[in-house]
C-alpha positions as CSV (number, residue, x, y, z in Angstrom):
1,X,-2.1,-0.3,-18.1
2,X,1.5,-1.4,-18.2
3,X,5.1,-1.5,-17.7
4,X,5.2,2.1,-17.9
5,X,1.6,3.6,-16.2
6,X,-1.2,1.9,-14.2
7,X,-3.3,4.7,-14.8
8,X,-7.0,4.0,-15.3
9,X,-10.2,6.0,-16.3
10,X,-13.4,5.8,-13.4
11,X,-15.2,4.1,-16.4
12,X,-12.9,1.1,-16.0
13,X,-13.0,0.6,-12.5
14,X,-15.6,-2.6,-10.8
15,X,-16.4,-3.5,-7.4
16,X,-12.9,-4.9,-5.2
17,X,-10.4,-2.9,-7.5
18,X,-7.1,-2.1,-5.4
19,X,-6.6,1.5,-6.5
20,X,-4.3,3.9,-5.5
21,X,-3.5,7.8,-5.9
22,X,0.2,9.3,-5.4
23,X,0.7,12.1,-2.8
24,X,3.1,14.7,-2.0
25,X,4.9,15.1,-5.3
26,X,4.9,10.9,-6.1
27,X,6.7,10.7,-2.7
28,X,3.8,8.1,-1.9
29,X,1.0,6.4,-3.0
30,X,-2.6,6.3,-0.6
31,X,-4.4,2.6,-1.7
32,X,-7.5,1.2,-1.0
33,X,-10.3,-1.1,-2.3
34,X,-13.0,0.0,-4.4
35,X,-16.8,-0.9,-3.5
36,X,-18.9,0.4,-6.2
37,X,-21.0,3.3,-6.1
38,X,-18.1,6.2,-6.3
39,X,-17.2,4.5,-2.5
40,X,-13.9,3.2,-1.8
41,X,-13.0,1.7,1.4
42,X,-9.7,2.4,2.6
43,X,-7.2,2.5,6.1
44,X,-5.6,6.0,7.1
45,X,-4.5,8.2,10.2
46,X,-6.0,11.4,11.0
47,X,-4.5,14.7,10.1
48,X,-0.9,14.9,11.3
49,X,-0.6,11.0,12.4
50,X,0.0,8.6,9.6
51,X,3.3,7.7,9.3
52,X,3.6,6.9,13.2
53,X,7.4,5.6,12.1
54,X,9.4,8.0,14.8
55,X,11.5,8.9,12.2
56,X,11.5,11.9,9.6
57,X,9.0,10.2,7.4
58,X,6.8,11.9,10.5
59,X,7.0,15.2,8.9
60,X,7.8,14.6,5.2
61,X,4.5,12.8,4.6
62,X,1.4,14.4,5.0
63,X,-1.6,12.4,6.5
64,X,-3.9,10.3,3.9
65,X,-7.6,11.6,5.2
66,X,-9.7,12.7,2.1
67,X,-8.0,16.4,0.9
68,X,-12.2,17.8,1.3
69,X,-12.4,16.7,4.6
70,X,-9.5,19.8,5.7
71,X,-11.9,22.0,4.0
72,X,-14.8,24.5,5.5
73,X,-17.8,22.8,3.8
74,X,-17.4,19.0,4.5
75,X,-18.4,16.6,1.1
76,X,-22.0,15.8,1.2
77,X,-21.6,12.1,0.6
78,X,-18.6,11.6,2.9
79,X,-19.0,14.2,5.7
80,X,-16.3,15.7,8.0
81,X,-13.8,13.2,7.9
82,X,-10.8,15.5,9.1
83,X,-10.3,13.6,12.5
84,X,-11.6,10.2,11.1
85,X,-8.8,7.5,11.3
86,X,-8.8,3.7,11.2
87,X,-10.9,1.9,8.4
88,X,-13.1,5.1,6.7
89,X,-15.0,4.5,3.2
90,X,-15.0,8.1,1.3
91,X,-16.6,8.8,-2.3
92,X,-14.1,8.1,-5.0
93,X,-13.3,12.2,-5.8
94,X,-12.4,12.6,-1.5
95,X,-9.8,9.6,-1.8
96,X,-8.2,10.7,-4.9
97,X,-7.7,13.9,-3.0
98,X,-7.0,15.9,-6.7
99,X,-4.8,13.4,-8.1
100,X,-5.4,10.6,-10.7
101,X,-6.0,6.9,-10.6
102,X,-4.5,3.9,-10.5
103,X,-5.1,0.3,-10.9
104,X,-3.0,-1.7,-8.3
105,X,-2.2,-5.5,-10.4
106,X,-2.0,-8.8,-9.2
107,X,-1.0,-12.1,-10.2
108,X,1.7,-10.2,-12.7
109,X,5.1,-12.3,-13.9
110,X,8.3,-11.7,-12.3
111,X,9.7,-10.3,-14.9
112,X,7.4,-7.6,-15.2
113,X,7.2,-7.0,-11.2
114,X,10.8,-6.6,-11.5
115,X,10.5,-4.0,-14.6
116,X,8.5,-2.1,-12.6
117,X,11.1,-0.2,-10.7
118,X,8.8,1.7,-8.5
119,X,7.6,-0.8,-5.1
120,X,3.3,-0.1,-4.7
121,X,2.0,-0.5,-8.1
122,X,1.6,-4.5,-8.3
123,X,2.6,-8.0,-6.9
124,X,3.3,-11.6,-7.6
125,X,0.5,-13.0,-5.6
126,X,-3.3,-13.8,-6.9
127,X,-6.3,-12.1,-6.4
128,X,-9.1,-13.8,-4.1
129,X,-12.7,-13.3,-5.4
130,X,-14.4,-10.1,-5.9
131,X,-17.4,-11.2,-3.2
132,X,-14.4,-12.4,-0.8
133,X,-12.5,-9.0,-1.7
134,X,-15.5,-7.1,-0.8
135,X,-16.5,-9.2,2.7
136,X,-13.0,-8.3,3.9
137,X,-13.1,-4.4,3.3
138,X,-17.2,-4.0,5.0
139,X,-16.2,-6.8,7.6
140,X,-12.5,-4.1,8.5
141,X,-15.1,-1.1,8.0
142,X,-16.8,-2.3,10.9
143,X,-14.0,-4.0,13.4
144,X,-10.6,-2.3,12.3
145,X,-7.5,-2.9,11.0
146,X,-4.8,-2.1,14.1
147,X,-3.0,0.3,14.5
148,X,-1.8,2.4,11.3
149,X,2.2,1.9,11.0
150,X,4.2,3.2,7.6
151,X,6.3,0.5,7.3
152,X,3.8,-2.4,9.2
153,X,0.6,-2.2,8.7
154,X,-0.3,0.9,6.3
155,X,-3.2,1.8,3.7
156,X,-1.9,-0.6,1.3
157,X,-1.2,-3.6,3.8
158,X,-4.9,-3.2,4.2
159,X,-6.0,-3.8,0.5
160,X,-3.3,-6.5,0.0
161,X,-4.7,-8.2,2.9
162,X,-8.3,-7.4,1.1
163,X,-7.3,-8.5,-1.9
164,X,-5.8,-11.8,-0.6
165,X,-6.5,-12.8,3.1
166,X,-2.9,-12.6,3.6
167,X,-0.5,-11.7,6.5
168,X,3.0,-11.8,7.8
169,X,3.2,-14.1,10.6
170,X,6.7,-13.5,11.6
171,X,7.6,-10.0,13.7
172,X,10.0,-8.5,11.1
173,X,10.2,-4.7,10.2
174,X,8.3,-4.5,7.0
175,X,4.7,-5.9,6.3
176,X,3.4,-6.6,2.6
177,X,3.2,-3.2,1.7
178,X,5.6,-2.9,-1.6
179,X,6.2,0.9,-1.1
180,X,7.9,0.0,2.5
181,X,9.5,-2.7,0.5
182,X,11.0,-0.8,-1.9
183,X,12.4,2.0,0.9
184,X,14.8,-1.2,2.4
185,X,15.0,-2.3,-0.8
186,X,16.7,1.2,-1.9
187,X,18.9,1.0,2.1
188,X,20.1,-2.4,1.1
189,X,21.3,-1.4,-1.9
190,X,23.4,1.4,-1.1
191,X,24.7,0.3,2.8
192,X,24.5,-3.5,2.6
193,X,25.8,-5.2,0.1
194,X,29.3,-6.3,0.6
195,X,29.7,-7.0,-3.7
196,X,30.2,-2.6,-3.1
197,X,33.6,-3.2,-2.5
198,X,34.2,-5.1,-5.5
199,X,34.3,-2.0,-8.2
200,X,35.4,1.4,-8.1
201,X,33.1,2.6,-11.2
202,X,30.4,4.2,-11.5
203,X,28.9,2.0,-13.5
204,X,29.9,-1.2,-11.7
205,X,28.5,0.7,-8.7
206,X,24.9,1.5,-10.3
207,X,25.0,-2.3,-11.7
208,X,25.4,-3.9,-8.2
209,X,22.9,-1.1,-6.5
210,X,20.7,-2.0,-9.0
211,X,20.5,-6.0,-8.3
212,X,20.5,-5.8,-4.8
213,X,17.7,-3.4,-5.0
214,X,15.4,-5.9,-7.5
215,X,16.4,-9.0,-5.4
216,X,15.4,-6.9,-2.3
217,X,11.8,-6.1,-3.4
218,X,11.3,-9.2,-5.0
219,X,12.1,-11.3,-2.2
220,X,9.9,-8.9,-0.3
221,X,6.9,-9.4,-2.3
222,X,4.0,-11.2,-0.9
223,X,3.6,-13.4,-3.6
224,X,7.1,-14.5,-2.6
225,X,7.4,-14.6,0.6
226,X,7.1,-18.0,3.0
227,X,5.9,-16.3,6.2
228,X,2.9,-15.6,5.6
229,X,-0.5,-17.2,5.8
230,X,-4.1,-16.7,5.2
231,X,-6.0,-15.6,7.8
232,X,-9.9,-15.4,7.8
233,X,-10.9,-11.7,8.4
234,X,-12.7,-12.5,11.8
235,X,-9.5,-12.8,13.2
236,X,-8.0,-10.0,12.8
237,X,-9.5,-7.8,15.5
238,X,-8.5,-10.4,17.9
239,X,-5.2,-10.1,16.9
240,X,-5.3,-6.5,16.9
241,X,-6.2,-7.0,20.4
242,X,-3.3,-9.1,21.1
243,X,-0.7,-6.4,20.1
């Protein structure tokens, strides 16, 4: 664990862990809340459906279902879970999907969120106890999450929300999700920053790019943010029903 790798051994995880595995090539990471046992609780669209953005992302990224479940012989702890969407807990060896794992941190200092470049891996905010952690992800299991969205309300907007209890209450484009943070982080660095104009160098260039991008995602992060609020996780399906 650091700077450079949140990469952890199974030994080292406990009940209410965020954890996360990168897919396609690092493109993305899937995330989700560890319950103990080898189960991990975790929010996805089936086969074909995740991103549900309307844009390319649609056919770049591949859908986040547990890797066995598009095979013949369906894992004997998790079953077929090739059309499964929604809220699904899977064994720890279906979410990882062939790929390692990775401890998602909380409560970290600015200056290290800000040193670690890539958006998904950590946040500002604190950690609400592991028996709260846990009541969330069952209590979601069983009455849902919404609607999956890439860039609203994805896999790891659900184990923020797990982690914390909290939510965006303002209708803006991105949720608490630090990889859709860091995608209009990256946009606002390269299209919206008026200070462009002000070098012609390379290096100036990469120099501005590269503090517009930081301020971006931090400013982004939900440990930062001032519109959002804790909400208690029996609400949520009745604002899922509101949408």
């Amino acid at each position: 664990m650091g700077v450079l790798s949140n990469k952890i051994d199974r030994e080292q995880l406990k009940p209410g862990d965020h954890i996360y595995s990168w897919r396609q090539a690092y493109i993305y990471a899937h995330h989700g809340i560890y319950v103990g046992e080898g189960m991990v609780i975790h929010f996805t669209r089936r086969a074909g459906q995740e991103t549900r953005s309307g844009t390319i992302l649609d056919r770049l990224l591949i859908s986040s279902p547990p890797l066995r479940a598009t095979f013949d012989t369906p894992c004997p702890r998790c079953g077929d879970q090739a059309r499964s969407d929604g809220v699904i807990c899977s064994c720890l060896d279906c979410f990882l999907s062939g790929g390692d794992l990775y401890l998602f941190e909380y409560s970290v200092s600015p200056a290290f969120f800000l040193a670690k470049a890539r958006g998904g891996t950590c946040t500002t905010a604190f950690s609400d106890p592991t028996d709260e952690v846990l009541h969330r992800a069952l209590f979601l299991l069983e009455n849902g999450f919404g609607g999956y969205h890439v860039f609203k309300n994805n896999c790891e907007d659900f184990a923020i929300y797990c982690k914390t209890g909290l939510l965006v209450v303002t209708n803006i484009s991105v949720g608490r999700s630090g990889q859709a943070a860091s995608c209009f982080a990256a946009a606002s660095a390269v299209v919206s920053s008026p200070l462009r104009f002000m070098t012609a160098s390379f290096g100036g260039l990469a120099l501005v790019g590269c503090g517009m991008y930081c301020v971006s995602r931090y400013v982004s992060d939900i440990g930062v943010r001032g519109d959002v609020a804790k909400v208690p996780v029996e609400k949520i399906s009745e604002m899922a029903k509101e949408q």
